[in-house]
N, C-alpha and C positions, 0 to 999 in steps of 0.2 A: 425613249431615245436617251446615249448616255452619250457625250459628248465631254474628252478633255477642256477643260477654260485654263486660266490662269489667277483666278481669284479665290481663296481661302475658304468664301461663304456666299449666302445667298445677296445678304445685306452689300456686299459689297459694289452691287450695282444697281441698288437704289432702295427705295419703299413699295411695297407691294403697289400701292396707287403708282409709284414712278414707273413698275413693271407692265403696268395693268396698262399704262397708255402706249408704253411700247408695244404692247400686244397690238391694241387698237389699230395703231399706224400701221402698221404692217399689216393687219388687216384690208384694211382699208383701201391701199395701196393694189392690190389683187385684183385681177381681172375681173370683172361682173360686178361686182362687189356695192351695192346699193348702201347697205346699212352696217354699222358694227355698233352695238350699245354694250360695254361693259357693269353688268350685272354687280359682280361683287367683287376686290382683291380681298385678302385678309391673310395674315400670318398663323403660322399652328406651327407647334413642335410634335417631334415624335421621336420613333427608332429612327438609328443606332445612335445612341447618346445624346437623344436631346436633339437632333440634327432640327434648324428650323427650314420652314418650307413655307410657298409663295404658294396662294390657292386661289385660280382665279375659276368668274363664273359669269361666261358671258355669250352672247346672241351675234351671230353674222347672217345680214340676209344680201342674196345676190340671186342673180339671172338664174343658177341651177335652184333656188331654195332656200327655207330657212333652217339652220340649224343652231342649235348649242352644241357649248362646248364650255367641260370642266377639265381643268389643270390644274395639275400640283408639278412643283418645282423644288428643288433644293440643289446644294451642293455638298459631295462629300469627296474627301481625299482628291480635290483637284479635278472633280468631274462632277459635269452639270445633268443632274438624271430628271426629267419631264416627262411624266403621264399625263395621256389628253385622252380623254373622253370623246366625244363625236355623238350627238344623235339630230336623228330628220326630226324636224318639226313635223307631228303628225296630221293628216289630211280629217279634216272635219266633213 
């Protein structure tokens, strides 16, 4: 997803941990929604020049299932671009 913001950078609305619990709440928040454990935030750079990025790494279980879910975040030229991963917890 790329989405216009109004902030410069990633940093500009918090620390990966400060991201990482916004994640959570809004998780959490969602219909069914039993459990949310966040797993890991951490920071990484990369392309285009260095740009930094917010990498989370964490678990929601609820009424349909459990799944993970990896995310990376940044922002570049005034747009907030997020990759998320998705996978089913698989059936033993």
């Amino acid at each position: 997803a790329v989405d216009p913001v109004k902030i410069q950078r990633i940093q500009d609305i918090g620390s990966p941990a400060d991201v990482g619990k916004r994640i959570v709440g809004l998780e959490q928040r969602k219909e069914g929604v039993t459990l949310v454990e966040l797993l890991e935030s951490r920071q990484a750079n990369g392309p285009p020049n260095d740009t930094i990025y917010y990498c989370f790494d964490y678990v929601v279980e609820s009424t349909r299932g459990e799944k993970r879910y990896l995310a990376k975040a940044g922002v570049k030229d005034q747009r907030l671009y997020v990759l998320t991963v998705e996978v089913k917890r698989p059936e033993y």
